[in-house]
C-alpha positions, 0 to 999 in steps of 0.5 A: 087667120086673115090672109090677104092683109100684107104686113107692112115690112117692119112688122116681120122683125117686130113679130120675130122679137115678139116671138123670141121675147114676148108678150111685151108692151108697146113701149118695150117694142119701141124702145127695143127694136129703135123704131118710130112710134109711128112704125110700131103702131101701124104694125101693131095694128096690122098683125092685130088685124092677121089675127097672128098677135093678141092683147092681154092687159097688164094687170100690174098697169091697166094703163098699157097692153102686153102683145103677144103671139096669138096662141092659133099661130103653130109656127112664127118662122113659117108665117114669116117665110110665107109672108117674104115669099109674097113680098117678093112676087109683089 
């Protein structure tokens, strides 16, 4: 996993509900955490490019992907402290 990408900060809560509720789509992602399209997307590409979420296609819709926590990530809350705690010195 790819350290040196700093998670934009809304990226920590929507890894949190993935966690607790995934995989699930980009849209669900919106619609539930009521954040902006655009908010969401940028994230998503950041925790992509951490390598601490995954793709999988949605075989019932190939039109949309599920997003989940990547199966190399032990512990969410870990990354997620470790991810505040270099916040907080920057």
């Amino acid at each position: 996993m790819s350290t040196h990408i700093k998670l934009p900060e809304k990226a920590i809560p929507l890894l949190r509900y993935l966690d607790e509720h995934g995989p699930l789509t980009q849209k669900e992602l919106i619609n539930t955490l009521s954040l902006p399209v655009r908010t969401v997307r940028y994230s998503i590409r950041r925790l992509l490019e951490k390598g601490l979420i995954k793709k999988v296609p949605n075989l019932k819709d190939m039109r949309s992907i599920f997003y989940h926590i990547s199966p190399e990530v032990a512990d969410v809350e870990a990354v997620i402290s470790e991810e505040l705690a270099i916040q907080a010195r920057a």
